[in-house]
C-alpha positions in Angstrom: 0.0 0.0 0.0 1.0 3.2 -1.1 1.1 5.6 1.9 0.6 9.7 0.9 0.7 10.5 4.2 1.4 8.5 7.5 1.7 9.5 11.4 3.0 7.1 14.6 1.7 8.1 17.8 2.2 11.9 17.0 2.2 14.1 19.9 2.5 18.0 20.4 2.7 20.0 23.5 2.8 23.5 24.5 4.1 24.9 27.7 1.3 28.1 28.5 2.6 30.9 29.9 2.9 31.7 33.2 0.0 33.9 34.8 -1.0 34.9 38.1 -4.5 35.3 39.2 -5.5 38.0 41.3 -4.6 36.0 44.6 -1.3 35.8 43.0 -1.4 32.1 42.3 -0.3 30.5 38.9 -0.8 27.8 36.4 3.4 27.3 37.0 3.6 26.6 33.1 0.9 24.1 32.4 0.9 22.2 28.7 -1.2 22.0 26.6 -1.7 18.8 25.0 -3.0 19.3 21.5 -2.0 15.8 19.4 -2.4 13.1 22.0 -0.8 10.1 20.6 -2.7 10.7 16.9 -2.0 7.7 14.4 -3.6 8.8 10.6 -3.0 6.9 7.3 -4.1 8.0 3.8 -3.8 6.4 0.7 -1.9 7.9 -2.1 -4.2 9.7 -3.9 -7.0 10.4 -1.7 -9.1 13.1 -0.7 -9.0 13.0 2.9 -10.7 14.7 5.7 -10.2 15.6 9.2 -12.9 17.0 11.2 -13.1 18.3 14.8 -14.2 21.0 17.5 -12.0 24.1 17.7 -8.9 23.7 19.8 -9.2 19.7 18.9 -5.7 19.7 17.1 -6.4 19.7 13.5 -4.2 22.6 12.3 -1.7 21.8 14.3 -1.9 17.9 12.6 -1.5 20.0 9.4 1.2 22.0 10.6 3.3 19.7 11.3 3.1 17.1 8.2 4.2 20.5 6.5 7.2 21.2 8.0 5.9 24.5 10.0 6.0 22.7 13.5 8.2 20.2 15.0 6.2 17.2 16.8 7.1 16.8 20.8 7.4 13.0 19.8 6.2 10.7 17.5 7.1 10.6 13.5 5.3 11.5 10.3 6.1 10.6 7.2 4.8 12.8 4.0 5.4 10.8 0.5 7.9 8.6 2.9 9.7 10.9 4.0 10.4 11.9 7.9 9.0 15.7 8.1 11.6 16.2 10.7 14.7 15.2 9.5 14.3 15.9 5.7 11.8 19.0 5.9 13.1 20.7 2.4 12.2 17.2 0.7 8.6 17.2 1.7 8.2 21.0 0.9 9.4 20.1 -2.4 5.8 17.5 -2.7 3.4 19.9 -0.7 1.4 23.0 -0.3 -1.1 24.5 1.5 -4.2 27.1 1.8 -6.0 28.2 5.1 -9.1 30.0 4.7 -9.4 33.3 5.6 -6.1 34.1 4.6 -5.1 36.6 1.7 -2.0 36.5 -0.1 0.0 38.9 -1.9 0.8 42.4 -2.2 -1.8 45.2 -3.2 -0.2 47.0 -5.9 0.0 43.6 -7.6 -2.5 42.5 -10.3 -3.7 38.7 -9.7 -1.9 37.4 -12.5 1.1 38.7 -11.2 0.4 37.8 -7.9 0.5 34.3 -9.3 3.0 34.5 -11.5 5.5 35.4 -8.3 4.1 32.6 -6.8 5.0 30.3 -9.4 8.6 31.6 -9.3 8.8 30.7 -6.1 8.8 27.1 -6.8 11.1 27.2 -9.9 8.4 26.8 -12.5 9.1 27.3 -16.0 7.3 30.2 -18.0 5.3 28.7 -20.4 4.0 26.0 -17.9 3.5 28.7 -15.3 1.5 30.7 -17.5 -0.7 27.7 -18.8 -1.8 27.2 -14.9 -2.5 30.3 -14.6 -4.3 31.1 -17.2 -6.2 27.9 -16.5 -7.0 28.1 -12.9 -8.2 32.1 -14.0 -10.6 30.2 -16.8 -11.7 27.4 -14.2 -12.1 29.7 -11.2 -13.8 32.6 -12.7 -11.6 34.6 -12.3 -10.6 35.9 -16.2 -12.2 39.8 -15.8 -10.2 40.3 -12.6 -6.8 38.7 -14.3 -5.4 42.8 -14.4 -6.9 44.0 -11.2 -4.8 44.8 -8.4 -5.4 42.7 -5.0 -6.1 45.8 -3.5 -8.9 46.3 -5.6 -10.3 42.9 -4.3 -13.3 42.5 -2.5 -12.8 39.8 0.6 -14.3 37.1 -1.1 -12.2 37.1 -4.2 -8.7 37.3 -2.4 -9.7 34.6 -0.5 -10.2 32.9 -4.0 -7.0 34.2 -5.2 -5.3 33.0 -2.1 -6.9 29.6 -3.5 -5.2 29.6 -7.0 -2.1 30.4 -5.4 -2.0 27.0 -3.7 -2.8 25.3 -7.0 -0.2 26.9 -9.3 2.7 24.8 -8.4 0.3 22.0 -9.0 1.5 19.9 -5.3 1.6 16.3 -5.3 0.4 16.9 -1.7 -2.4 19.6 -0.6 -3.4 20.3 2.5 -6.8 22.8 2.4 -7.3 24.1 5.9 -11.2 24.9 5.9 -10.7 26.6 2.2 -13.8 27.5 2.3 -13.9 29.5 5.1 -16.0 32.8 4.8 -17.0 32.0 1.3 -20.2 32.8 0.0 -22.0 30.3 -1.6 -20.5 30.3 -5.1 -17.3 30.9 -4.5 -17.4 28.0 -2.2 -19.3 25.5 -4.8 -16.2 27.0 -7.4 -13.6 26.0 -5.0 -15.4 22.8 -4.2 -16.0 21.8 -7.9 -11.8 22.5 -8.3 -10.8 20.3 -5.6 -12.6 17.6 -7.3 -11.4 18.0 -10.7 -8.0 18.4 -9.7 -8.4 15.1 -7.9 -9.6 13.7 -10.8 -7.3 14.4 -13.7 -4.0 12.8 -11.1 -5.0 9.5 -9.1 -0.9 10.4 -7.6 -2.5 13.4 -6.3 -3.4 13.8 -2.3 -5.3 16.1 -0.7 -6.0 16.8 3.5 -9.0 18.9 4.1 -10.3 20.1 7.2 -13.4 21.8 7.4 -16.6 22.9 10.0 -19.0 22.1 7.1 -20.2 18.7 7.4 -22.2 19.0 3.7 -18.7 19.5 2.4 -17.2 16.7 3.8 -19.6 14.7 2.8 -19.6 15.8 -0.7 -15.6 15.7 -1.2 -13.9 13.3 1.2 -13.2 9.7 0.5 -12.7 8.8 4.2 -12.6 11.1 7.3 -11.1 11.2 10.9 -13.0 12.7 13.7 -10.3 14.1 16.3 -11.0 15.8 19.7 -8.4 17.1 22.5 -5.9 15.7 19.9 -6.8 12.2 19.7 -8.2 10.7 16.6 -11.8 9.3 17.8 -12.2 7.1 14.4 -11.9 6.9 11.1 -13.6 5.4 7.9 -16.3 6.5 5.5 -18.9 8.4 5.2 -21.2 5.8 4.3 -19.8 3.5 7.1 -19.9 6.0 9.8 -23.8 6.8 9.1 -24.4 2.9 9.3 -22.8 2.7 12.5 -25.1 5.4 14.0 -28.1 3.5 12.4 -29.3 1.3 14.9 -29.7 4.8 17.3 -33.1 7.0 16.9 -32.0 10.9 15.5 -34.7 13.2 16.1 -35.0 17.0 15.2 -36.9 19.1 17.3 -37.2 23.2 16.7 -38.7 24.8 20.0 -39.1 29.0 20.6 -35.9 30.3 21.3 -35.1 28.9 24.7 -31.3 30.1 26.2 -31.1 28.9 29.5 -32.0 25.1 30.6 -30.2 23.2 28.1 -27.6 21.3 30.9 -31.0 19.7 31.9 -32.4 18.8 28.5 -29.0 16.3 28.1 -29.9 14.5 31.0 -33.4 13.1 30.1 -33.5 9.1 30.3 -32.7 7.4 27.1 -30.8 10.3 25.7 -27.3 8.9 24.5 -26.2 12.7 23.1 -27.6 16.0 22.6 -26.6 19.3 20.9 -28.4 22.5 19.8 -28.2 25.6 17.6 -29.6 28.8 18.6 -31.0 30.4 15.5 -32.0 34.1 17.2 -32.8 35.9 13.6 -35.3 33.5 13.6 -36.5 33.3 17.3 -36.0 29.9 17.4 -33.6 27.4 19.3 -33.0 23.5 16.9 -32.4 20.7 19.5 -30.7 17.3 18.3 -31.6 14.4 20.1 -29.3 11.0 19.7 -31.6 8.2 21.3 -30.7 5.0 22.9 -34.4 3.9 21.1 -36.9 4.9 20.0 -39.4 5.3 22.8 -37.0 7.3 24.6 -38.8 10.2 22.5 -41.7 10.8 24.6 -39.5 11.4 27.9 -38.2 14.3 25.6 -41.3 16.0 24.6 -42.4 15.6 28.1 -39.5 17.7 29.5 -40.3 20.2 26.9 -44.1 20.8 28.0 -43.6 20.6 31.4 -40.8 23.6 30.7 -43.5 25.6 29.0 -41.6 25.2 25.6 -43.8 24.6 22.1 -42.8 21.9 20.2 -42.7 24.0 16.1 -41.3 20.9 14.4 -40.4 17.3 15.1 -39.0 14.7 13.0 -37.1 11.4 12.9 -33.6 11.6 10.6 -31.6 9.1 9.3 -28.1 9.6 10.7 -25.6 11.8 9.2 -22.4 12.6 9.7 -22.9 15.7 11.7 -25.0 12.8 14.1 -22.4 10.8 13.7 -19.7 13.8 15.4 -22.1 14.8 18.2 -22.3 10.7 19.0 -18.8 11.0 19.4 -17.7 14.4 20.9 -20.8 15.3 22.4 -21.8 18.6 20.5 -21.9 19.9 17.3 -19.8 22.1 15.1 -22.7 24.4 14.9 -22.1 24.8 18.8 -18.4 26.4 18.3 -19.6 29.2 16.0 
């Protein structure tokens, strides 16, 4: 088996700096453990993704399999190599974008923001202006070829920030929520790129972390749920829905309730629980994970007897958003 990428018992720790409270007492330069012993394999060219709560380790995963962190122990290999002791080797293979970021300078147009870029990494001119001149064509992005990053609304540096990551055409890419802050078709442009260039080079590898469960769904070949840096599980989709299928999901929608919801997770027969407060709409979405189906009517009870409106109830079949609370205990709606 051909390995892309490949991690053994990876840990990272970081000594917090010392602070005094006001009784003058400190933390004496506690660490933070953020990659607990994390062991992740994925196949040579496959689109891989890695899902988790804020804080749960994921960019620091990503930083180090590209060189921009050492590991406190453990090994990782990128392409088979050892990220630690031969770091310009994997940099040669790899490339990344993190969402939200913007590239470039502003008195630059894009194409020659991309063309610097591409000079970075030694590419040759008439192949560096053929990617660039496709990822403009693929991406949109032709009428804004001459116009200065400056000139750029958000959305579209964030776009260009996107190409830029492309141009040296990686054999390796890790996307760090790439969509990040994208409105909607931007984000189905990026998404329909990823793809393609996944399809045209099965050598081609690609480590995507996201908050947006549709996305994952609709890109990833397999995915890893990690939280407080150790890698919960990992398979498919498809096979992490069917392992949630034998448990009841139910969606309920209730007026907008703020307080009470410690109570609502400890109702008999609930296995997990998570919610969304949706204020613009005066309403508060509750996700119940059941240990069977019965276990329902113990809910709605709690809900009268609190004076709370039932607006909508229904019975899912489990997704992969079910599938995280089940395992971490809330959703990544809940960190936003």
């Amino acid at each position: 088996m051909n390995w892309a990428i490949e991690t053994f018992d990876l840990c990272r720790t970081f000594k917090l700096k010392k602070s005094k409270n006001k009784k003058g007492i400190g933390n004496k330069g506690e660490k933070l453990i953020a990659l607990d012993n994390a062991n992740i394999k994925i196949h040579q060219g496959e689109l891989f993704g890695l899902l988790g709560p804020n804080g749960a380790g994921k960019t620091t995963l990503i930083k180090i399999l590209s060189t921009l962190l050492l590991p406190t122990s453990g090994t990782a290999f990128v392409d088979g190599i050892d990220v630690v002791r031969y770091p310009e080797r994997v940099r040669r293979r790899i490339n990344m974008v993190s969402g939200g970021e913007h590239c470039g300078y502003g008195i630059l147009t894009v194409r020659e923001t991309l063309w610097m870029f591409s000079q970075f990494y030694g590419i040759s001119g008439e192949v560096a202006f053929r990617r660039i001149d496709q990822l403009l064509e693929i991406l949109k992005m032709e009428e804004f070829a001459k116009t200065k990053i400056g000139k750029l609304s958000t959305g579209l540096r964030q776009k260009l920030n996107f190409m830029r990551g492309f141009v040296c055409d990686p054999k390796i890419m890790f996307l760090d929520e790439p969509t990040l802050g994208l409105d909607v078709q931007i984000a189905r442009d990026v998404r329909a790129y990823i793809k393609t260039w996944m399809k045209e080079n099965p050598e081609r590898t690609a480590l995507l972390t996201t908050h947006y469960m549709a996305e994952a769904e609709e890109l990833c070949d397999r995915v890893a749920i990690i939280d407080k840096g150790k890698v919960l599980v990992c398979d498919t989709p498809q096979n992490l829905k069917r392992s949630l299928a034998k448990e009841a999901v139910f969606h309920i929608e209730i007026p907008l309730l703020v307080n009470g919801m410690e109570k609502l997770s400890k109702i008999p027969g609930v296995k997990q629980f998570a919610y969304q407060h949706k204020s613009h709409l005066g309403r508060t979405e509750l996700k119940f994970i059941l240990e069977e189906e019965s276990a329902i009517s113990n809910v709605t009870e709690v809900l009268s007897s609190n004076g709370s409106k039932i607006i909508s109830l229904s019975k899912m079949e489990p997704s992969l958003e079910d599938v995280f609370v089940a395992l971490v205990g809330r959703g990544l709606k809940d960190e936003n």
